[in-house]
N, C-alpha and C positions, 0 to 999 in steps of 0.2 A: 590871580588877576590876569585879565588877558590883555597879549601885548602884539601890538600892531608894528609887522616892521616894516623897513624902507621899501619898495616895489624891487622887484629884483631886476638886473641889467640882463635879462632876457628875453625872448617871443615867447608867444605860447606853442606849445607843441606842436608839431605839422599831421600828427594823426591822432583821432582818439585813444584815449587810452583803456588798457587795461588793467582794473581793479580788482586786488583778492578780497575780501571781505570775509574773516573768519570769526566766530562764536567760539562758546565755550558753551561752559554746562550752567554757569550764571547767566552769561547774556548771549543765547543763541543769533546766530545768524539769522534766523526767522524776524526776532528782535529788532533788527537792527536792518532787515528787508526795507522799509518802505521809504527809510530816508533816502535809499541810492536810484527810488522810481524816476529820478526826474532824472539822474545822471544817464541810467539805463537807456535813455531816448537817443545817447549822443556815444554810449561809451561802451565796454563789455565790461559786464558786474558779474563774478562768479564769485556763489556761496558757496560756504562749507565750516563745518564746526571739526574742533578738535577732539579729541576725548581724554580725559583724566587719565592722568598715568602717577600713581603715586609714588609708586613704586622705583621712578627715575631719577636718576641727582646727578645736575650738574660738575661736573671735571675741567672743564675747559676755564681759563683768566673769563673768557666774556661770559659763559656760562654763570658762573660766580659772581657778575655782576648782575645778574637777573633776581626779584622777588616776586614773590605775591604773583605766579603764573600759575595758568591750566594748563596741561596737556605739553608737550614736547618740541625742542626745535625741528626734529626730525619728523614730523607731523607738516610741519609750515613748508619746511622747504622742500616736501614730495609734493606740493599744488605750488608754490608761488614760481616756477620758471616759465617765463615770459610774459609778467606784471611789470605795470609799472608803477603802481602803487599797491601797498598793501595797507589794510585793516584789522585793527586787532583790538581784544577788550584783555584777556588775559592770557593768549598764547604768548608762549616765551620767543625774543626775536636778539639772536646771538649775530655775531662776525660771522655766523657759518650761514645763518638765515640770509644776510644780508646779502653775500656772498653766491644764492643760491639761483637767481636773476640778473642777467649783466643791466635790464632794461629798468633796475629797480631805482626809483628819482624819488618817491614820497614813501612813508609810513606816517602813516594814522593810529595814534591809541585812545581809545578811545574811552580813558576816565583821566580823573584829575592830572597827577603825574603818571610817566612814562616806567612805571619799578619793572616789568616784565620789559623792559627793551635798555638793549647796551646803549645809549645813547653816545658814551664816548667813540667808542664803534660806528656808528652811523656818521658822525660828525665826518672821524677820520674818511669817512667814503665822498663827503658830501652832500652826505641823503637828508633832508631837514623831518625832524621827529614834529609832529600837531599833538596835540594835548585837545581834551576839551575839558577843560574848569569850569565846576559852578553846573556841572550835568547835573547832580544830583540838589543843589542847594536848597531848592522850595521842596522837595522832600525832608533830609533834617530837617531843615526849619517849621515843618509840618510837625514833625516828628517830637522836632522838641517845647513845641507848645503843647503838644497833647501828653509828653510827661510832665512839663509843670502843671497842667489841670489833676492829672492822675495823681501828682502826689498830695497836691493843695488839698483835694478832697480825701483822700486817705485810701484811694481806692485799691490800691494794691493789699491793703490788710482786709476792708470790705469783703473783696475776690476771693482771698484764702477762708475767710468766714464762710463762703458760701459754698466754694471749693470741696471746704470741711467736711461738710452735710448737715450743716446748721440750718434748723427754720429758720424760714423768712416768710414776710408774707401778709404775717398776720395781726399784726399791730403798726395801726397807724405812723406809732411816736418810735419805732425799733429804731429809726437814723440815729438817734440820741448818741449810741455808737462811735458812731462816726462823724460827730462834727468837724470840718474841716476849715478852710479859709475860701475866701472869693479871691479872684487874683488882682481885681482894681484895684487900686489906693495901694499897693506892694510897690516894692521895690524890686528889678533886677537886673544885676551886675550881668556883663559879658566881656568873657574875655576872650580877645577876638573879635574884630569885625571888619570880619574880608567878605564872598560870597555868603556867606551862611549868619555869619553876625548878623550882616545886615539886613537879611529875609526878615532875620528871628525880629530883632527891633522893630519891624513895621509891622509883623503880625502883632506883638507886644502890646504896642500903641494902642491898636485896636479893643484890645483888651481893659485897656485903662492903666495900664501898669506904667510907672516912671524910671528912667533906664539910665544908668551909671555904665559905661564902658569903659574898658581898658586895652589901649592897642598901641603898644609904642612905636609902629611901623605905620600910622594913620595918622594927620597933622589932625590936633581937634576941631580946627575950624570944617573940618571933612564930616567930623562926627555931630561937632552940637548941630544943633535942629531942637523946637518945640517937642519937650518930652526929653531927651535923650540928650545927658550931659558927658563928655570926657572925665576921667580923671585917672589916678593913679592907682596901683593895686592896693594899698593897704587902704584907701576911703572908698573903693570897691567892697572890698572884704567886710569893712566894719558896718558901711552904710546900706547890704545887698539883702530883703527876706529869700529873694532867688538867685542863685550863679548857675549860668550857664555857659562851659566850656565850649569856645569857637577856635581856638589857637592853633598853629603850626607845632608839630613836633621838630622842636631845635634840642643842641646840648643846650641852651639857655633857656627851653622850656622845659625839659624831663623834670620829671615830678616838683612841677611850677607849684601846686598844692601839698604841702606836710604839713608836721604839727605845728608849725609857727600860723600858718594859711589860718585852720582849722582852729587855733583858740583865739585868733582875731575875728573869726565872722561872727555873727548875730549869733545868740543861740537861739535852735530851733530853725536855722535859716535852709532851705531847701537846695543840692547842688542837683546838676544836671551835666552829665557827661556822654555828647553825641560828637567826639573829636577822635584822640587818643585815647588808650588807657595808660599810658606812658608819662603823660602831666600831670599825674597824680600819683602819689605814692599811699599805695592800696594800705603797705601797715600802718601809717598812719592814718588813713580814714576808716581801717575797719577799730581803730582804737579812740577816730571821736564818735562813730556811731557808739559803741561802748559805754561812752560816756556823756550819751546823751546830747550830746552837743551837736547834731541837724535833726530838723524835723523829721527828713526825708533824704533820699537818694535815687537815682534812676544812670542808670550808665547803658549804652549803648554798647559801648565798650568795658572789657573786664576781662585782666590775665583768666588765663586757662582755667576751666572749670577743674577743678580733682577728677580724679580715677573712678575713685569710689565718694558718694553724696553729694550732697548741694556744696554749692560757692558756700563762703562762712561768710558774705554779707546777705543769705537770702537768709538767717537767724534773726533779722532784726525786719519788724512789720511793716514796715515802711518803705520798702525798697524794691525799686524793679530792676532786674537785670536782663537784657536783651540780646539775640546773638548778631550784634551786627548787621541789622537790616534798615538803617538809616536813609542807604538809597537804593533798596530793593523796591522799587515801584517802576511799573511798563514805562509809564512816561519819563524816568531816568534814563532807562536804556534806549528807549526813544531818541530823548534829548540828547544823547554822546552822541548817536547814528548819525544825527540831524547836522552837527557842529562839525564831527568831520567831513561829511557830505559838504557843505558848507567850502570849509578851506581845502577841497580839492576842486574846486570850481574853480577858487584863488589861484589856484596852482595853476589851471590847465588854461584859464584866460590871462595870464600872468598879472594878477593881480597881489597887495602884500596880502600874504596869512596871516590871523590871525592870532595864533595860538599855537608860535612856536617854540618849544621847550630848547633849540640847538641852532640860536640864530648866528653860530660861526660857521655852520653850515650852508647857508645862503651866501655867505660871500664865497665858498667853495662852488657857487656853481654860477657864478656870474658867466660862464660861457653859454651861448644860447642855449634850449632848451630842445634840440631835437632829437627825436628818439632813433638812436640806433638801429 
């Protein structure tokens, strides 16, 4: 959720600033070009992408604090001397990055959380860390209505029918098949509803469907609305023909779903996993598909494929498994450009930010704001 802090006890800068703005090999620089056009009238925007380096592992305490990055610190810090803000989607940004610029006052990451940036590290500098949440959300949420259509209708077993080298074609009545459900008059469960819950429920509505959620971090007067009631996980469970996974991965949500979850829901009830794969514990759902206990399944997310053959849940017809492209769409990577573009306008007319990950950082810099 995005959080608006206090205006900070400084001026705005006395000179434009300069911006690194670096890509990767998911979200290029090119990408992420057109949010910084308007900045570009008042500031210098230099691009440049990283390149993959697999081959590289982390040694250093801050190093070790880094995940889920592309490309190398030593890639960042041979372009970021003499920025004063940088931009990032998954280059790694260590104590040595930070380090690497005395003029360095902002970093920008530019997806939900900051896992490729030390945060603790920046704090200690002063340097306040933006986030942009909810870049991607109308994609999942896109994403996750059109697996509950694809499984309502059976259409992943259809596909592999077709796949097969089965006729088709030729007979009016051949659907007979494949009878599936309409999604109106359904019910479905969400659990979770932050940015992406909440997409998912207003497309829902549209749909006809009646919606039961679970959020213990949401007061339900936040949640009811016509259609859309609160409750608790196990009249979720028992009352949902669809669940769709929206949640935070906590220790208190790791494999939120086992076998207890799975012989409380409907049977035949449809799940949907576009969050974690970690809130679900895979042996026990690949042992209620087994035993018949959901209709269907679609997961965005899914521990590591084998070496050698398929996943052991793509045995059963009804199931899709995806690699993770939830918020692979232009207009996501758009959307992060746009957000951090955004709070560094915050920044340089001293205005609050909006989406600060490290707001002990902000009081670290209540001294004015001018650039060395």
């Amino acid at each position: 959720m995005a959080t608006t802090d206090a205006p900070m006890d400084q001026s705005a800068p006395q000179r434009p600033l300069r911006i690194l703005v670096l890509g990767d090999s998911y979200c290029p620089a090119s990408a992420l070009a057109p949010a910084f056009t308007d900045l570009a009238q008042h500031h210098t925007v230099d691009l440049g992408d990283v390149t993959d380096e697999p081959t590289w592992q982390p040694t250093t305490p801050s190093e070790l604090r880094l995940r889920e990055y592309l490309g190398t610190p030593l890639q960042v810090m041979s372009r970021l001397e003499g920025h004063d803000v940088l931009v990032v989607q998954g280059a790694p940004v260590s104590d040595e990055v930070l380090d690497a610029s005395p003029t360095l006052r902002l970093v920008c990451c530019a997806r939900g959380g900051p896992v490729n940036v030390d945060v603790q590290a920046a704090t200690e500098r002063g340097i306040p860390v933006v986030t942009t949440p909810g870049k991607n959300a109308d994609a999942v949420a896109d994403l996750t209505l059109g697996l509950m259509i694809a499984l309502a209708r059976r259409l992943p077993d259809a596909t592999r029918f077709i796949d097969g080298g089965a006729e088709f074609g030729h007979d009016n009545y051949e659907g007979s098949k494949w009878f599936g459900h309409d999604l109106a008059g359904h019910a479905l469960g969400l659990i979770g509803y932050g940015q992406v819950g909440h997409r998912v429920a207003q497309r829902a509505l549209a749909f006809g469907l009646q919606l039961l959620v679970y959020d213990p971090f949401v007061a339900p007067e936040t949640i009811r609305a016509p259609g859309i009631e609160p409750c608790d996980l196990p009249r979720l469970l028992a009352g949902s023909d669809f669940i769709s996974l929206h949640a935070r991965l906590t220790p208190d949500s790791r494999e939120m779903l086992g076998s207890a979850a799975f012989a409380a829901m409907r049977p035949g009830a449809y799940l949907i996993n576009t969050a974690r794969h970690e809130l679900v514990d895979e042996a026990a759902l690949e042992a209620a598909m087994a035993a018949g206990r959901l209709g269907g399944l679609a997961l965005d997310l899914a521990t590591p494929s084998p070496e050698v053959g398929r996943h052991p849940l793509l045995a059963y017809p009804n199931v899709v498994i995806l690699p993770h492209l939830g918020g692979s769409t232009v207009e996501t990577l758009r959307h992060g450009g746009e957000m951090a573009a955004a709070d560094i306008e915050r920044f340089w007319t001293g205005l609050p930010m909006q989406n600060v990950a490290n707001r002990a950082a902000l009081a670290a810099r209540a001294e004015p704001a001018v650039v060395r």
